[in-house]
N, C-alpha and C positions, 0 to 999 in steps of 0.2 A: 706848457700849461696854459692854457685858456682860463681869464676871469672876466668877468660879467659882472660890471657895478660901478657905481657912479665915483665921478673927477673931485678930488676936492682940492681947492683951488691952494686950499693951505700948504700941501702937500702932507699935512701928518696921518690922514687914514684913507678911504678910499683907495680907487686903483695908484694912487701915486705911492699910499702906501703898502700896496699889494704887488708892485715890481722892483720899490725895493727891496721888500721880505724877498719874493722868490730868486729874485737875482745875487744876495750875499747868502742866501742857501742851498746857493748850487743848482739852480731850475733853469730856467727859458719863460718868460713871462710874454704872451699875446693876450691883446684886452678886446671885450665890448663892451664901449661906456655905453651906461643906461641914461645917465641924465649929470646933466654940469649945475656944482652948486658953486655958489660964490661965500665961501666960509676963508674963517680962520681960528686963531685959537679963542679967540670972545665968544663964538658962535656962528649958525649958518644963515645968513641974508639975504637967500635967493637960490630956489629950484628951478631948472629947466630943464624936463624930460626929452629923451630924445625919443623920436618917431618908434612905436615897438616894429614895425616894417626894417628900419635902420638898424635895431638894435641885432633883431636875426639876421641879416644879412652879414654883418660884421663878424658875427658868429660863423656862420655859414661858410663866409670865404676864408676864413683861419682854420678852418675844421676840413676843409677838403682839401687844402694845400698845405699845409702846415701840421697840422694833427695836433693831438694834444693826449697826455700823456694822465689829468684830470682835469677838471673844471671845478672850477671854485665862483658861489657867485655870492655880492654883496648886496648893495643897496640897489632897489629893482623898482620902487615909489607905486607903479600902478597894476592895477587889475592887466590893461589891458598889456603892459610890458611881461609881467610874470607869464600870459597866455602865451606870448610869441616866446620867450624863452622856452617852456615847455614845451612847446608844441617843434622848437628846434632843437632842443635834447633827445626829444621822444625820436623824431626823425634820424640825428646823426650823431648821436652820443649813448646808446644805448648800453655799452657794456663798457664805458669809462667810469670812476667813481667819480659823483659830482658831491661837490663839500658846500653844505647851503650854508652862512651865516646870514641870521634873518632879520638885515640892521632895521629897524623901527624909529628908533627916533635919535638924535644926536645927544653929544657930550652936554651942550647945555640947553636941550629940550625939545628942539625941532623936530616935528614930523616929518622919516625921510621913508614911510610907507604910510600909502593913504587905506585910510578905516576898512573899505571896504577890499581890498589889496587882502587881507589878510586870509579871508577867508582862500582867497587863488591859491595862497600860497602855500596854506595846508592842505587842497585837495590838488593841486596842480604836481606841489612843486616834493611834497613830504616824500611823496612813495615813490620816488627816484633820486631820493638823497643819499650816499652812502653815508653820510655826517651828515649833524642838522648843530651847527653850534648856539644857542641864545642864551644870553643871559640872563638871570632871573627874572626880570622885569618882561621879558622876551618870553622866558618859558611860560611865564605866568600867564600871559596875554593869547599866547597860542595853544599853551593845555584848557585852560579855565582852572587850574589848581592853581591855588595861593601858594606863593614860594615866598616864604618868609625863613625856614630852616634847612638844612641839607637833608632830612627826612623831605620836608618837599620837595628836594631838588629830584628827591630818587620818584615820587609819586608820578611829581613831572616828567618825567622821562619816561617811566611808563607808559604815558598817554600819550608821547608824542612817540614813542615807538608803534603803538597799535596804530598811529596815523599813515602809518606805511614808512618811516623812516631805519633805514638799517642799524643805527647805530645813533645815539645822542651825548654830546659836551655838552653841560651847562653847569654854563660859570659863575661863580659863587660872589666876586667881586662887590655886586651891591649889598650882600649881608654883613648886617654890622660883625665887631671881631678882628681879634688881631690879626687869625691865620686865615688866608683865603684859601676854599676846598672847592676846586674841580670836580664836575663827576661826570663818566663816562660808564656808559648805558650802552650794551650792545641786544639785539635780538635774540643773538645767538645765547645771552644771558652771562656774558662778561660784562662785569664792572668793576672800573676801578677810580681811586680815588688821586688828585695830583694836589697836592698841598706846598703854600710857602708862607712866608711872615707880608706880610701888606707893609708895603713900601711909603710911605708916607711922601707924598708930591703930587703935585696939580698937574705932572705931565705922562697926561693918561689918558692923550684924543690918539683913535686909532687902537687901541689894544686889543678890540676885539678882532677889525678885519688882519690886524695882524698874525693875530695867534689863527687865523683861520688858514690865513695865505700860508701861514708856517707850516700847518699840517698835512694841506693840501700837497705842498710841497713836497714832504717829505713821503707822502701816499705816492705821489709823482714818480718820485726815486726808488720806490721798491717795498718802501719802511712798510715793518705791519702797522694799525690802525693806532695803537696801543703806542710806540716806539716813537711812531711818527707825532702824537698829540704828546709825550716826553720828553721828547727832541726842542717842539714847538712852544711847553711851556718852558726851557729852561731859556730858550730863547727871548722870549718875550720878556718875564724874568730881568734879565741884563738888560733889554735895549730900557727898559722901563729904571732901571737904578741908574744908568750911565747914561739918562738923559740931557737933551744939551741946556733944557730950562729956555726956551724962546718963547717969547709972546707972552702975554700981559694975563693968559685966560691956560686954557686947557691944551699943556705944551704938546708937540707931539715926541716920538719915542726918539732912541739912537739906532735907526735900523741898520745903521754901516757899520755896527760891532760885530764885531766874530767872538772873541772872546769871551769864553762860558756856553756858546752854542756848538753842540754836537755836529758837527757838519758830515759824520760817516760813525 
């Protein structure tokens, strides 16, 4: 599996936490980093995008020697990154599912796509997403519907399915409430809902590229869409309760648990 998105230096999200998910779920993880921040659990202190020339290449030579099985991308910061992504999916990915999670800004508030970045992302990147996961704040910003209830949630999804997206997760996490409610949105007009009890802990950096890397994963391996985003929340789930509590700010997960994750 191929992902596409930026180093975080902390190791709790980003691609460090997108080879751990894929590697204790049974995958083959090759990366091209987009850009190196210098974060940890208090926050992120420093972006540096890498060349979008660099980034397709890195694409490019894992994809004709290596292959990939789907491609998962994360944090992508600029117009002109998103374009060269695109424009090398378009080229050598054309009938692999690609899983967009569409990170925006960090755990504690950093812009990690730029303003104008967004618009690419909807016309570049949506209509060759097999998954498009965002979180309400994400859905919000990319539908223009107000996601304040799971009635938005489905609203939103609607519109980012007519945006060319196959299929849409958006996760319910920033609404208030004990039980956090997933909802999956498919074109085909499946949907379903993945619900649990909201875990009460501050170590919650990472849970998005996780759960994405998780599902990618498991699309990787065979899973239907459905099975595989089940799979990915029960996983997520666990690394998020049997966290190991590091760091003074926004800890990150226990990706090296198996235990409670469906691995077949």
């Amino acid at each position: 599996m191929l992902v596409v998105a930026g180093s975080d230096s902390g190791g709790g999200a980003g691609i460090q936490a997108d080879i751990k998910t894929i590697t204790v779920l049974g995958g083959y993880a090759a990366t091209a980093i987009t850009a190196l921040t210098a974060q940890n659990t208090l926050g992120v202190f420093g972006v540096l995008p890498i060349d979008p020339d660099f980034v397709a290449e890195q694409m490019s030579v894992v994809l004709a020697d290596i292959g990939a099985d789907a491609i998962k991308t994360g944090m992508l910061f600029s117009e002109a990154i998103i374009a060269r992504v695109a424009s090398t999916l378009e080229a050598r990915a054309r009938r692999l599912p690609i899983i967009v999670d569409p990170v925006m800004v960090a755990k504690g508030g950093t812009a990690l796509l730029q303003q104008r970045a967004r618009v690419a992302l909807v016309e570049r990147l949506l209509p060759l997403a097999a998954l498009i996961t965002p979180n309400a704040p994400e859905a919000e910003a990319l539908s223009g519907v107000k996601v304040e209830t799971v009635s938005d949630m489905e609203r939103a999804a609607d519109r980012l399915l007519a945006f060319g997206a196959s299929a849409v997760l958006i996760k319910g996490g920033h609404l208030p409430g004990d039980t956090i409610v997933d909802l999956l949105r498919t074109a085909d007009g499946e949907a379903a809902r993945f619900e649990h009890p909201r875990i009460a802990t501050k170590s919650t950096h990472g849970t998005g590229c996780t759960l994405a890397a998780a599902i990618a994963t498991g699309v990787a391996l065979g899973f239907t869409l459905r099975d595989a985003v089940e799979r990915a929340e029960d996983y997520v789930v666990e690394a998020i309760r049997t966290a190991p509590g590091l760091g003074q700010g926004h800890g990150p997960l226990n990706h090296g648990h198996v235990l409670g994750a469906r691995l077949n």
